[in-house]
Jmol script that loads the backbone (N, CA, C; Angstrom):
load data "model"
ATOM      1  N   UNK A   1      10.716 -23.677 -12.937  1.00  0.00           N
ATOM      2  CA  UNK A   1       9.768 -22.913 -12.137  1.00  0.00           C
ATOM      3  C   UNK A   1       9.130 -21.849 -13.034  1.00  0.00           C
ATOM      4  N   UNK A   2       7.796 -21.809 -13.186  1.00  0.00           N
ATOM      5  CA  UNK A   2       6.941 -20.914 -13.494  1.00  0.00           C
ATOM      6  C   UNK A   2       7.506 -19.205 -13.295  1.00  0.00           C
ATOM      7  N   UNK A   3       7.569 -18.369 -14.160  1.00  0.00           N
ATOM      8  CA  UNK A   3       7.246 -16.806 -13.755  1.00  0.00           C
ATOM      9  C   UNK A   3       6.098 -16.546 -12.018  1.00  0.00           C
ATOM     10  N   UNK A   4       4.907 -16.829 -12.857  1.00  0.00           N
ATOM     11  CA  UNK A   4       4.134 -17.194 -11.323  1.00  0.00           C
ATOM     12  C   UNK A   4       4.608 -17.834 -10.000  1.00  0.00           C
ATOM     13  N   UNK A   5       4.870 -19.077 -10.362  1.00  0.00           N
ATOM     14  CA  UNK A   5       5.711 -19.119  -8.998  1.00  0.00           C
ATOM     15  C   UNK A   5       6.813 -18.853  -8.589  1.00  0.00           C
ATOM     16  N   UNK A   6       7.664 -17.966  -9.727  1.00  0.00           N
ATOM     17  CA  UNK A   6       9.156 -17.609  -8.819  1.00  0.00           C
ATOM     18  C   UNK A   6       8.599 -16.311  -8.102  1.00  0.00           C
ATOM     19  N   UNK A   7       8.135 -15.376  -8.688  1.00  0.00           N
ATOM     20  CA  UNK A   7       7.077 -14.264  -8.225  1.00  0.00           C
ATOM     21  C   UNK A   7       6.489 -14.855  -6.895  1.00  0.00           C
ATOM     22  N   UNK A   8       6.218 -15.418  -6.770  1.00  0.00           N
ATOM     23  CA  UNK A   8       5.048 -16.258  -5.491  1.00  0.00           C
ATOM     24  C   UNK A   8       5.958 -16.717  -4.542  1.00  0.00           C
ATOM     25  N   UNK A   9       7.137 -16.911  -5.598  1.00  0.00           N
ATOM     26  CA  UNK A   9       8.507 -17.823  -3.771  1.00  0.00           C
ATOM     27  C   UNK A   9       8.934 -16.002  -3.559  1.00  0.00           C
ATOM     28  N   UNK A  10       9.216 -15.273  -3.968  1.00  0.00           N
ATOM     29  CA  UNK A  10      10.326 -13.965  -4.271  1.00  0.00           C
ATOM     30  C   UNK A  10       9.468 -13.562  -3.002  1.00  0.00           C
ATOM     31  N   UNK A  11       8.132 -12.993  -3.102  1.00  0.00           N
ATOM     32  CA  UNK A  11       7.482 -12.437  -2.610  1.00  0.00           C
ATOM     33  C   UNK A  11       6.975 -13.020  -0.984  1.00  0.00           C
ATOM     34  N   UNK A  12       6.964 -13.963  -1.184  1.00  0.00           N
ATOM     35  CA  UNK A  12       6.542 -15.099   0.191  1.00  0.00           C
ATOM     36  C   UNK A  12       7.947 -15.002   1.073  1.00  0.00           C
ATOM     37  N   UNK A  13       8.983 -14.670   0.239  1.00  0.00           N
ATOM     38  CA  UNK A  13      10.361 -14.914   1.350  1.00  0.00           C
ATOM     39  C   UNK A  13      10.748 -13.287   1.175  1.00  0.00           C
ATOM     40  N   UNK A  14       9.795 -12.408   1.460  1.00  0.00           N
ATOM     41  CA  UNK A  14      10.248 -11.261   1.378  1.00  0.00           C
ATOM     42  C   UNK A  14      11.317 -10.294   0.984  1.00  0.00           C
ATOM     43  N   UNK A  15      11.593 -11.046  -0.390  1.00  0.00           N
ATOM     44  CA  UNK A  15      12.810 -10.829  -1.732  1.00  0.00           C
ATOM     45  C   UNK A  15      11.966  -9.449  -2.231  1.00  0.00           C
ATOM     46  N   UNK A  16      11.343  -8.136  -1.958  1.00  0.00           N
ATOM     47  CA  UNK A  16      10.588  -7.307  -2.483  1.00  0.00           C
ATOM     48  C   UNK A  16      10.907  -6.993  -3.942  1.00  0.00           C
ATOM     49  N   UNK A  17      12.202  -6.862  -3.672  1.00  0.00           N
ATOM     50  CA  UNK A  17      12.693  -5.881  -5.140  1.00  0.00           C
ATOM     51  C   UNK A  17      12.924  -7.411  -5.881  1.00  0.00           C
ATOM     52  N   UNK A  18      13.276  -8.596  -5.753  1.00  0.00           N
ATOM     53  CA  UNK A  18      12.981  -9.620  -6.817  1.00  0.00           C
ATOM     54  C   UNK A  18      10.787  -9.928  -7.572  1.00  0.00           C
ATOM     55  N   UNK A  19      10.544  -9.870  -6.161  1.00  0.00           N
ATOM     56  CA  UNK A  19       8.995  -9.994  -6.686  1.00  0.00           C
ATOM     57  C   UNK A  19       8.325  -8.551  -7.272  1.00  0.00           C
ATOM     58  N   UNK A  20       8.980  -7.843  -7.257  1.00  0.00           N
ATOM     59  CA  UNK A  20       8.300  -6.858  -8.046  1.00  0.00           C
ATOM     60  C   UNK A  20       8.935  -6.672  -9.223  1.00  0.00           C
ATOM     61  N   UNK A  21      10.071  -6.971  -9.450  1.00  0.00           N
ATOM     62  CA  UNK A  21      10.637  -7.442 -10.867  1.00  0.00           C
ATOM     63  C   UNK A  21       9.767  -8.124 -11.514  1.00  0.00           C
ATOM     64  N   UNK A  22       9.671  -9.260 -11.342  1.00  0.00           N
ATOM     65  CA  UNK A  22       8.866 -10.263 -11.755  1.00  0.00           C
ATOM     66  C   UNK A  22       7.384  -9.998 -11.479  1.00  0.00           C
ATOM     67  N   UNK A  23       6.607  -9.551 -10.802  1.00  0.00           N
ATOM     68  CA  UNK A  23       5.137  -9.123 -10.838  1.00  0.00           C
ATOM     69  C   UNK A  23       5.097  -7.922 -12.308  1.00  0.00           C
ATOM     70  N   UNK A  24       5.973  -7.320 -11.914  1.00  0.00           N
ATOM     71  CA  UNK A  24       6.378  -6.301 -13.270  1.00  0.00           C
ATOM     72  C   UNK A  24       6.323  -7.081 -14.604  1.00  0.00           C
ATOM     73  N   UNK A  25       7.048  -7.738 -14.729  1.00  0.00           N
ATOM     74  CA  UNK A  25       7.313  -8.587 -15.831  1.00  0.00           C
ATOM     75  C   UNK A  25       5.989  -9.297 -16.342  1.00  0.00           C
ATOM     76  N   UNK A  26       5.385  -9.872 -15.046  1.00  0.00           N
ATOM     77  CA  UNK A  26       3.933 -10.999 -15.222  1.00  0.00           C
ATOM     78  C   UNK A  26       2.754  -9.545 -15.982  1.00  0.00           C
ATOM     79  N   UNK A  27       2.547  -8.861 -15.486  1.00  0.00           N
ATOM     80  CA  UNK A  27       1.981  -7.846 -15.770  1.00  0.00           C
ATOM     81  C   UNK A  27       2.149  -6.914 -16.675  1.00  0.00           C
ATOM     82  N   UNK A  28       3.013  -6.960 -16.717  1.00  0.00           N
ATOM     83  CA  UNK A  28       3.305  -6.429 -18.426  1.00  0.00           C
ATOM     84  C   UNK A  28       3.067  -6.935 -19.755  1.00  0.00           C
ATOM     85  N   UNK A  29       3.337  -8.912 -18.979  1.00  0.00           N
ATOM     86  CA  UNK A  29       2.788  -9.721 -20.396  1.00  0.00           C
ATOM     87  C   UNK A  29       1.391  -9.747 -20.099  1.00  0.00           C
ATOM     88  N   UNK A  30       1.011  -9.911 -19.082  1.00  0.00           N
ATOM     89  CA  UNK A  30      -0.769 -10.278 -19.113  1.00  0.00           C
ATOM     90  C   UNK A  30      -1.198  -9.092 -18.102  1.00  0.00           C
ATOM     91  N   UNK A  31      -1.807  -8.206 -18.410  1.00  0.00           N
ATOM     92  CA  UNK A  31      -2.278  -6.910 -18.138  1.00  0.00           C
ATOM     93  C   UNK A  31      -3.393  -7.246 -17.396  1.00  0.00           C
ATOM     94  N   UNK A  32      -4.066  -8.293 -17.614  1.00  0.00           N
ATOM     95  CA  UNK A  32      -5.329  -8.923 -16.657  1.00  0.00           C
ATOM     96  C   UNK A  32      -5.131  -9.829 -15.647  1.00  0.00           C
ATOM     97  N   UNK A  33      -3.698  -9.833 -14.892  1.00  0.00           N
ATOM     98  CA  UNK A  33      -3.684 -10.596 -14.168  1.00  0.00           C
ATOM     99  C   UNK A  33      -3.642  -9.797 -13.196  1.00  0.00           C
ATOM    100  N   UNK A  34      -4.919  -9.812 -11.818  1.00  0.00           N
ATOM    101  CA  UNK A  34      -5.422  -9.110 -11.517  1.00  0.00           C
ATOM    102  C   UNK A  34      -4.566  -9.246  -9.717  1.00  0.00           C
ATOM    103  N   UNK A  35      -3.765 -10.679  -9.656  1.00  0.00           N
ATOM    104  CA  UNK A  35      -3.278 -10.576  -8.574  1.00  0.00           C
ATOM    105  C   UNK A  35      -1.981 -10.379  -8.622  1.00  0.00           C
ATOM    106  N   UNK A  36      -1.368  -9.484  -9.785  1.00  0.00           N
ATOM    107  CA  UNK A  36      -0.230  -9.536  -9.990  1.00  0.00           C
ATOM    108  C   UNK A  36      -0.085  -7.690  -9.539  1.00  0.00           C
ATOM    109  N   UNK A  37      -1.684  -7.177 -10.021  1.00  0.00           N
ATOM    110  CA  UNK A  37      -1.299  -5.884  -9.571  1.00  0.00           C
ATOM    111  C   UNK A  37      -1.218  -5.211  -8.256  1.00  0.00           C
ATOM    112  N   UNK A  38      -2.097  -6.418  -7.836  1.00  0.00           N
ATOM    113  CA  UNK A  38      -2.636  -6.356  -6.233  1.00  0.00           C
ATOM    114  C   UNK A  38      -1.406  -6.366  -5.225  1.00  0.00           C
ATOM    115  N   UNK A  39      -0.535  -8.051  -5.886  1.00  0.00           N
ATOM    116  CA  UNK A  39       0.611  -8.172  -5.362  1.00  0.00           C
ATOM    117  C   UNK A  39       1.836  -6.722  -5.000  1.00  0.00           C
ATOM    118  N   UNK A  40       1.460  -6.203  -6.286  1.00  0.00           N
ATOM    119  CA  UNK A  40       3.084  -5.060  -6.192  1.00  0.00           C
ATOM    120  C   UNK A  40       2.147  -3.986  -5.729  1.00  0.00           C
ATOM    121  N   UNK A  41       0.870  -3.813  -5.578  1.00  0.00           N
ATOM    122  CA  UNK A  41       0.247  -2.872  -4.380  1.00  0.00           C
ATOM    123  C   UNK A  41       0.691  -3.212  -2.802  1.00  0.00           C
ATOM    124  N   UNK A  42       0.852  -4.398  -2.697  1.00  0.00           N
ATOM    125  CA  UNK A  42       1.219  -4.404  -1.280  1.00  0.00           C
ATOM    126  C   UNK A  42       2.362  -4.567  -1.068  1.00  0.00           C
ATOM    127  N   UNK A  43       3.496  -4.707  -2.187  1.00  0.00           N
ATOM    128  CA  UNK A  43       4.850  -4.564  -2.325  1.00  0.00           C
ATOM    129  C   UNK A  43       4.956  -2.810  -2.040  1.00  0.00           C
ATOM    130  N   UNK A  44       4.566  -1.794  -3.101  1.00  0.00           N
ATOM    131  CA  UNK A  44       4.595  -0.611  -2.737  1.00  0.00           C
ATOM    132  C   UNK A  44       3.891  -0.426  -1.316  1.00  0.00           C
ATOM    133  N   UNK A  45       3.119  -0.772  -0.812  1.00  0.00           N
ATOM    134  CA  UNK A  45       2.580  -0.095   0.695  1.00  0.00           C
ATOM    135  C   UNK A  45       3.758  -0.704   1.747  1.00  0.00           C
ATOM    136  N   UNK A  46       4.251  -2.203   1.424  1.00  0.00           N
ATOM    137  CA  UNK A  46       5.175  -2.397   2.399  1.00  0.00           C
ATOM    138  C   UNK A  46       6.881  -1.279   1.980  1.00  0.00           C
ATOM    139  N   UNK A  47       6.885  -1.105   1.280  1.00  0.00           N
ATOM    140  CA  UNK A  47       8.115   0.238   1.188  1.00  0.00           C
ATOM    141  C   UNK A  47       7.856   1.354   1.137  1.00  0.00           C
ATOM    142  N   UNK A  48       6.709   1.813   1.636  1.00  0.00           N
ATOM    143  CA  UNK A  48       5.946   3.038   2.041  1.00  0.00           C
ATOM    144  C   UNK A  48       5.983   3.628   0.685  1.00  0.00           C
ATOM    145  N   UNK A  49       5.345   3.152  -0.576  1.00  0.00           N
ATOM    146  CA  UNK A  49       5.361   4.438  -1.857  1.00  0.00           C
ATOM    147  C   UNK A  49       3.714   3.978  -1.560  1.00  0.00           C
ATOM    148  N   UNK A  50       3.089   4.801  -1.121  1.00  0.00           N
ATOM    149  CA  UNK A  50       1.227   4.948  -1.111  1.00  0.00           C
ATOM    150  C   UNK A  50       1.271   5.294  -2.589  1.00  0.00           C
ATOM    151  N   UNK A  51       1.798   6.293  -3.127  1.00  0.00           N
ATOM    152  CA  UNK A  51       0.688   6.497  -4.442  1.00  0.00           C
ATOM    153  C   UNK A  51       0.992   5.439  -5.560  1.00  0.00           C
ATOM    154  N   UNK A  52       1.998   4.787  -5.339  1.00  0.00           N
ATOM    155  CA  UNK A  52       2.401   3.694  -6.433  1.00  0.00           C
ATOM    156  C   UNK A  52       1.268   2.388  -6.011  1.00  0.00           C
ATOM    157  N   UNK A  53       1.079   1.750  -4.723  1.00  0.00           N
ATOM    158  CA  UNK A  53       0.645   0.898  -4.506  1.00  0.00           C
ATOM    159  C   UNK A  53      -1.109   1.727  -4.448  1.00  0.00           C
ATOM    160  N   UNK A  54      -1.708   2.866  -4.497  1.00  0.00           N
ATOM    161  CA  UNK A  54      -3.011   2.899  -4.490  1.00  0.00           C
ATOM    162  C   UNK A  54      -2.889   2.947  -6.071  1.00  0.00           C
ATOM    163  N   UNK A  55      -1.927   3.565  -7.005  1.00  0.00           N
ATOM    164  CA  UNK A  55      -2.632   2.989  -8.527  1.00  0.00           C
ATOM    165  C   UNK A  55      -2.649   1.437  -9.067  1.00  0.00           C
ATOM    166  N   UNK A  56      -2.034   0.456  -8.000  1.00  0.00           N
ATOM    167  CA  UNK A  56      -1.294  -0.980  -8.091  1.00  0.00           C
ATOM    168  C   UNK A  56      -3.077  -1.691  -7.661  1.00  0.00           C
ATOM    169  N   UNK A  57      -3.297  -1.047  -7.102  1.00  0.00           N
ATOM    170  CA  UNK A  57      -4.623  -1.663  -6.551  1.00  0.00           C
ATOM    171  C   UNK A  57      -6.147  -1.019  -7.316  1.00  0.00           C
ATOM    172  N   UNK A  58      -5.907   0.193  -7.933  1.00  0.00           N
ATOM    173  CA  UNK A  58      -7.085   0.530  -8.801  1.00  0.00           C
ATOM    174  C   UNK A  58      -7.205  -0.256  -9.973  1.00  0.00           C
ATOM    175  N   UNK A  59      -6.009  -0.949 -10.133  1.00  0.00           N
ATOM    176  CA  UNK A  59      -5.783  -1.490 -11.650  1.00  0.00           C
ATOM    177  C   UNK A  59      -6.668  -2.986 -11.122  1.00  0.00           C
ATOM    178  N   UNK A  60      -5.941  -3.550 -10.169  1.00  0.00           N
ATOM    179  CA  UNK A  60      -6.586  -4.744  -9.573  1.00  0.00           C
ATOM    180  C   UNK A  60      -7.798  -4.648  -9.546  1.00  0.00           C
ATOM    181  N   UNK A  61      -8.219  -3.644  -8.934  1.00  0.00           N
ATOM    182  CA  UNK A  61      -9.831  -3.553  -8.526  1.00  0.00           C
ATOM    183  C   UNK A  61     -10.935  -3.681  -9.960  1.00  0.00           C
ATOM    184  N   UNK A  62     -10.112  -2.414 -11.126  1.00  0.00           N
ATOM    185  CA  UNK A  62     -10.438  -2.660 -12.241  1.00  0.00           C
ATOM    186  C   UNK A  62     -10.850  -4.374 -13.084  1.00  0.00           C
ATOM    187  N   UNK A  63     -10.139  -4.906 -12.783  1.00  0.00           N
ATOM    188  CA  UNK A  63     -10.095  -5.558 -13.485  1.00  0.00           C
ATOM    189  C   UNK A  63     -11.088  -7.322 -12.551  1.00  0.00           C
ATOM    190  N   UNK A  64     -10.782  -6.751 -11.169  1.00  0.00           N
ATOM    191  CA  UNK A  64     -11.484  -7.687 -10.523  1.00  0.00           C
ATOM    192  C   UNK A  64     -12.811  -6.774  -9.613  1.00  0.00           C
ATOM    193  N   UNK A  65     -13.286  -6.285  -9.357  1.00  0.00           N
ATOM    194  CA  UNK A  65     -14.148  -5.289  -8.393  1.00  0.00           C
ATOM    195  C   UNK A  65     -14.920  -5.830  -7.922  1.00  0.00           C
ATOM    196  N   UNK A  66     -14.789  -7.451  -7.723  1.00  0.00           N
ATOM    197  CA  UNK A  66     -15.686  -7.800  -6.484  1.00  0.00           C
ATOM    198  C   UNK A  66     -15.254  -8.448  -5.415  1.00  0.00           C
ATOM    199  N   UNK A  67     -13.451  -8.097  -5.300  1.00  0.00           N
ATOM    200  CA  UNK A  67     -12.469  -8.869  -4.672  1.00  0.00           C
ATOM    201  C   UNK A  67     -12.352  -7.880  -3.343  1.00  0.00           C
ATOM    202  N   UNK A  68     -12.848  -8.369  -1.952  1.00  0.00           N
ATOM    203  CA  UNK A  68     -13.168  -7.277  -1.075  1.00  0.00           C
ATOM    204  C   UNK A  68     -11.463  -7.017  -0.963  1.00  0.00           C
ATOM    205  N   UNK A  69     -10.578  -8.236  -0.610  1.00  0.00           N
ATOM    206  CA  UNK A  69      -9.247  -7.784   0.030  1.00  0.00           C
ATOM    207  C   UNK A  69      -8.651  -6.153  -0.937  1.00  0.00           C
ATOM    208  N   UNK A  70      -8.820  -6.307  -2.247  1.00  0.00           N
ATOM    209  CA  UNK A  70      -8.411  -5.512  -2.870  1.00  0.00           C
ATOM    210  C   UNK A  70      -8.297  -3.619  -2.776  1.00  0.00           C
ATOM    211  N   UNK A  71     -10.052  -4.118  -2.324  1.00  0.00           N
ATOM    212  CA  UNK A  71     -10.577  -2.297  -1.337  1.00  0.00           C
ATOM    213  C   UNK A  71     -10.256  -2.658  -0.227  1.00  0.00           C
ATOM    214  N   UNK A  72      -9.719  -3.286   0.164  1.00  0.00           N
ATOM    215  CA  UNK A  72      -9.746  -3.044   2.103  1.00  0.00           C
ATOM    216  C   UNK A  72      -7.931  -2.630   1.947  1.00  0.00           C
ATOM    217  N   UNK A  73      -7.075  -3.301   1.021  1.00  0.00           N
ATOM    218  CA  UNK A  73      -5.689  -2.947   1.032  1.00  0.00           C
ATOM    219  C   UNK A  73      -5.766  -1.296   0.623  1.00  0.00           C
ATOM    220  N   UNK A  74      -6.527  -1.110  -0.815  1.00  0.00           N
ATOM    221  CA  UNK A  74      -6.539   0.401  -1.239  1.00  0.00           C
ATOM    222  C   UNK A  74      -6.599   1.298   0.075  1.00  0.00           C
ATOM    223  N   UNK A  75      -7.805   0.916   0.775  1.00  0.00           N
ATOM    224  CA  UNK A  75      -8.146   1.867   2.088  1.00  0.00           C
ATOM    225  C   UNK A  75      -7.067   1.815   2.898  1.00  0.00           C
ATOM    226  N   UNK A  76      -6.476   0.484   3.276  1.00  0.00           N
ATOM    227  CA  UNK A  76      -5.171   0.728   4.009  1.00  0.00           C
ATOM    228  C   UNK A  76      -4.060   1.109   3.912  1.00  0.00           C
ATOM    229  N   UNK A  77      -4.118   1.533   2.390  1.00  0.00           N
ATOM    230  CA  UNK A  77      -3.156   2.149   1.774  1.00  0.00           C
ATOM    231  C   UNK A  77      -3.069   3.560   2.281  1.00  0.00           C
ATOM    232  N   UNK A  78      -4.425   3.925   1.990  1.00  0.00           N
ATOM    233  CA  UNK A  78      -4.620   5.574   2.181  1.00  0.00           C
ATOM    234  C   UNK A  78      -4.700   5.782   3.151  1.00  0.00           C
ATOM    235  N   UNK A  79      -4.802   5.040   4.514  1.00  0.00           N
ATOM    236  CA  UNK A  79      -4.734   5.540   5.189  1.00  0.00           C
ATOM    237  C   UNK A  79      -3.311   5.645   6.429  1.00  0.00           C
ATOM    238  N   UNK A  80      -2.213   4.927   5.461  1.00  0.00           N
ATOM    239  CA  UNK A  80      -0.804   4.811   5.830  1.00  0.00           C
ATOM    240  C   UNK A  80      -0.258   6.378   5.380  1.00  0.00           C
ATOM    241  N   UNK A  81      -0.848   6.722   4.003  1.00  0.00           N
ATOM    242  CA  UNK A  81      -0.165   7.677   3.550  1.00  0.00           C
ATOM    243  C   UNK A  81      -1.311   8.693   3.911  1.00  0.00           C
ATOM    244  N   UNK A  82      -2.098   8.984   4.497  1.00  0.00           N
ATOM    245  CA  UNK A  82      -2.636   9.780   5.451  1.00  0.00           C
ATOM    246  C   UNK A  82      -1.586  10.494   6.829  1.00  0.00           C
ATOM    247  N   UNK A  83      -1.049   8.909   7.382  1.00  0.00           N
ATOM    248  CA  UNK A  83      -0.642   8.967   8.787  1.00  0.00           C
ATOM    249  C   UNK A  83       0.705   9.347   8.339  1.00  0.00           C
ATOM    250  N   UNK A  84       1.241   9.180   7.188  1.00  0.00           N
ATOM    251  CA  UNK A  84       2.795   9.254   7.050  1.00  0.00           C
ATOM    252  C   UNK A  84       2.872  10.654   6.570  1.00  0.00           C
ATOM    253  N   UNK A  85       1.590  11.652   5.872  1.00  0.00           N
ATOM    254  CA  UNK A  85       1.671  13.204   5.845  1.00  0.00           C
ATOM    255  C   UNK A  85       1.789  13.767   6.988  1.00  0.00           C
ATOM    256  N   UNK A  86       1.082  13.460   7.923  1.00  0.00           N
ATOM    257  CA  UNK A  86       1.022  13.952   9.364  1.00  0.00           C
ATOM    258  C   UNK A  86       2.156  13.808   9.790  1.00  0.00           C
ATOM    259  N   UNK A  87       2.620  12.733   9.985  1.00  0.00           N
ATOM    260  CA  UNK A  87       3.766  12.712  10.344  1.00  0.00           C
ATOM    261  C   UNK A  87       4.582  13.546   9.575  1.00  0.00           C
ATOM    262  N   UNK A  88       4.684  13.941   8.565  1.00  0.00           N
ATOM    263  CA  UNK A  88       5.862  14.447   7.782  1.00  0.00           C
ATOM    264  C   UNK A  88       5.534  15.994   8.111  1.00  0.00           C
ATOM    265  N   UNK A  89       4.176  16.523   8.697  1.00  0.00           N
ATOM    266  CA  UNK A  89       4.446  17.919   8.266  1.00  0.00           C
ATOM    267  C   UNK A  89       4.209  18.143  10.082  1.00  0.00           C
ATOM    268  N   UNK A  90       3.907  17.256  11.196  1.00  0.00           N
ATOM    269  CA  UNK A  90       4.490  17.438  12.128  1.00  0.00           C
ATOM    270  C   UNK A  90       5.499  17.877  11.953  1.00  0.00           C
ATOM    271  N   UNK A  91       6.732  17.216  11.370  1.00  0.00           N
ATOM    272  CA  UNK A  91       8.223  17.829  11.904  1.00  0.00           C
ATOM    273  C   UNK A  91       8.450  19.111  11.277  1.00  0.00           C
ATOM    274  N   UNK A  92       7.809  19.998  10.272  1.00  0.00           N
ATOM    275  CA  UNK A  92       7.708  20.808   9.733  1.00  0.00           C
ATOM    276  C   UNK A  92       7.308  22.046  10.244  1.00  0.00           C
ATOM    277  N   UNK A  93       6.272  21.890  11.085  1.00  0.00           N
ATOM    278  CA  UNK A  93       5.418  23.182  11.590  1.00  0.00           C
ATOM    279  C   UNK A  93       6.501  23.326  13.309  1.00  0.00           C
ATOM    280  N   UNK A  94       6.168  24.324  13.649  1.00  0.00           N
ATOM    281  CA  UNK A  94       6.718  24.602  15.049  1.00  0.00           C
ATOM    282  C   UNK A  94       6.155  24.143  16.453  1.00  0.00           C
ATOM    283  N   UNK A  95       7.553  23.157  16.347  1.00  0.00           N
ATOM    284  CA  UNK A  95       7.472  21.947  17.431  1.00  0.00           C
ATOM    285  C   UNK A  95       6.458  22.931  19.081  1.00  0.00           C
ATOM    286  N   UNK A  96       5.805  22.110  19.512  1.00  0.00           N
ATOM    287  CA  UNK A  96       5.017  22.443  20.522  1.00  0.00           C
ATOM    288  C   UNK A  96       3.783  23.605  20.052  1.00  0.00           C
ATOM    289  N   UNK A  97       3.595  23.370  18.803  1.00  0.00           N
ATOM    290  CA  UNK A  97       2.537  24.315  18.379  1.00  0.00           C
ATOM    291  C   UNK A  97       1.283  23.602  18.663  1.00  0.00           C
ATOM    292  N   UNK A  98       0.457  24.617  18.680  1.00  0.00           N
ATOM    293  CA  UNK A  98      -1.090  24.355  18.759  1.00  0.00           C
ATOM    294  C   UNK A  98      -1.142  23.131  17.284  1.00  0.00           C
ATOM    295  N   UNK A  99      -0.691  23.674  16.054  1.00  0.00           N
ATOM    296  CA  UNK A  99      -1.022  23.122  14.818  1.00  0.00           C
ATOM    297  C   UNK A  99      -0.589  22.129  15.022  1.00  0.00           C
ATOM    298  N   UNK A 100       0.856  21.499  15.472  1.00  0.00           N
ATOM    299  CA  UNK A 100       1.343  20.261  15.651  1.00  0.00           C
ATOM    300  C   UNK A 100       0.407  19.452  16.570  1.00  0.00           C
ATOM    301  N   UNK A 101       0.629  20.253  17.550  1.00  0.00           N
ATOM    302  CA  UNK A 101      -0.530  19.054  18.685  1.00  0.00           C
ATOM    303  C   UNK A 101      -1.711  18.862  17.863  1.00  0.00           C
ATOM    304  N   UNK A 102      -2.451  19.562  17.144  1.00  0.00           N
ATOM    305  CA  UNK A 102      -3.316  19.515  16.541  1.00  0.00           C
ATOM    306  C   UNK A 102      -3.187  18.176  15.299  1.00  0.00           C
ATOM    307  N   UNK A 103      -2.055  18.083  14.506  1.00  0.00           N
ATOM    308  CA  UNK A 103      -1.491  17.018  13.222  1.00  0.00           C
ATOM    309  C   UNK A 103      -1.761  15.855  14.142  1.00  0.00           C
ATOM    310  N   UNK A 104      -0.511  15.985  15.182  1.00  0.00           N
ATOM    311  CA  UNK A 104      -0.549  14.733  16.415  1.00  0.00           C
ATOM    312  C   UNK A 104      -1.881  13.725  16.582  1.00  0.00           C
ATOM    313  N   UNK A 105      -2.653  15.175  16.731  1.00  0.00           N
ATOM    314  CA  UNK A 105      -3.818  14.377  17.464  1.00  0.00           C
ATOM    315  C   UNK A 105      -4.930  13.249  16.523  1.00  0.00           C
ATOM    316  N   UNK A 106      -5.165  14.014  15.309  1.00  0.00           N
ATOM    317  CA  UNK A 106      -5.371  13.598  13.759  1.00  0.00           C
ATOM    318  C   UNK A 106      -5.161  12.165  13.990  1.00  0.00           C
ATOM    319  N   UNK A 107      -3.779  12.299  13.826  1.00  0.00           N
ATOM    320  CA  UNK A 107      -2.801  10.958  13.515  1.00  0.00           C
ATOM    321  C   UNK A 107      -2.989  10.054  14.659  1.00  0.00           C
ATOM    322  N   UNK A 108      -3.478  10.425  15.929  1.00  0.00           N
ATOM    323  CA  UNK A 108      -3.486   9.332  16.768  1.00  0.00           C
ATOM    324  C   UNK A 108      -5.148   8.767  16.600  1.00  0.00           C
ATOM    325  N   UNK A 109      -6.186   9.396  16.146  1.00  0.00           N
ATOM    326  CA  UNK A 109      -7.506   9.365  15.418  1.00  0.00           C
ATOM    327  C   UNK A 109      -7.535   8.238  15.159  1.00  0.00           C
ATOM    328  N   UNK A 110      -6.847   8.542  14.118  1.00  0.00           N
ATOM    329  CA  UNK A 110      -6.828   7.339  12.765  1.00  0.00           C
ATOM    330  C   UNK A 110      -6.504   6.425  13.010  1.00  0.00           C
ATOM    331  N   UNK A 111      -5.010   6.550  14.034  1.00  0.00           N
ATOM    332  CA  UNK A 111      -4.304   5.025  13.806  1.00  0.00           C
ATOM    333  C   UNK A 111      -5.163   4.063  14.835  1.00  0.00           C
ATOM    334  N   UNK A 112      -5.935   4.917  16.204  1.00  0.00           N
ATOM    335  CA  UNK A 112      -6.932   4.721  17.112  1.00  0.00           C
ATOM    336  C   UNK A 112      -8.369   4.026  16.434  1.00  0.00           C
ATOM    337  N   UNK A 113      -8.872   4.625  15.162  1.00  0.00           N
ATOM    338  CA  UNK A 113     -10.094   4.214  14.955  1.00  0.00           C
ATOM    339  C   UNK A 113      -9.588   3.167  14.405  1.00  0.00           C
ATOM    340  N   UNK A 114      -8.630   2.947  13.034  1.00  0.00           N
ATOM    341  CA  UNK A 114      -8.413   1.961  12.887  1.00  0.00           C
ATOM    342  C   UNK A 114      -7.957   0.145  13.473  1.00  0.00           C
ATOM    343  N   UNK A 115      -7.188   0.560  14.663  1.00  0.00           N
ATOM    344  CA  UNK A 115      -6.823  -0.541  15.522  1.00  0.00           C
ATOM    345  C   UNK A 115      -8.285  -0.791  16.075  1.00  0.00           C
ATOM    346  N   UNK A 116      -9.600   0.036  16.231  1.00  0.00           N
ATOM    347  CA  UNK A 116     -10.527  -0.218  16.968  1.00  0.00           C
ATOM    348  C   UNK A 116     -11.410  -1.299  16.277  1.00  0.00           C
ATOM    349  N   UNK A 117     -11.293  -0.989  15.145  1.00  0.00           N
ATOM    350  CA  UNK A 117     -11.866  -1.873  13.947  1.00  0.00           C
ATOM    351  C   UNK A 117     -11.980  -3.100  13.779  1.00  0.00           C
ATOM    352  N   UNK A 118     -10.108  -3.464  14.212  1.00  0.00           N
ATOM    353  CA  UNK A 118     -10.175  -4.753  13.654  1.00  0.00           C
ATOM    354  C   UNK A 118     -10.920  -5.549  14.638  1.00  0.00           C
TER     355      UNK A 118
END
end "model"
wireframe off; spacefill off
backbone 0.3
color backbone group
């Protein structure tokens, strides 16, 4: 079996930490393989690291920039780790505050405009 396709089974049977080994590996030898960076972008967004998977996808984009999925994951990237600040500094500020209801409301915005979208 190919690097590529053990990467491609790892990742398809939701083995994360095996396919990002190996996307790691593919990408390290060939720096232009443009769905290898894409891949461990949506490996990092599915284990919630946003800033790992939005530089996983600038590299992709780099190297491919006319690949729409590539900006539509980046954007959905940012806008996970948008909703996951809110969330984080909700629990931070003082519960039943104006400011919280205020984070709350933000966060229901987003996740609102976005579901409206699809």
């Amino acid at each position: 079996m190919s690097n590529y396709s053990a990467a491609a089974l790892a990742y398809k049977n939701g083995e994360l930490s095996e396919a990002e080994t190996r996307y790691r590996q593919l990408v390290n030898m060939h720096p232009d393989y443009a769905e290898g960076w894409f891949k461990l972008g949506n490996i990092y967004v599915r284990t919630g690291q946003y800033d790992a998977a939005e530089n996983m996808y600038k590299q992709a984009a780099q190297l491919n920039p006319e690949d729409a999925k590539i900006w539509n994951n980046l954007a959905l990237a940012n806008i996970k780790k948008a909703v996951a600040v809110l969330d984080e500094g909700a629990q931070h500020v003082q519960q039943g505050s104006a400011d919280q209801k205020n984070m709350l409301l933000l966060r229901d915005r987003i996740v609102q405009n976005v579901v409206a979208e699809k």
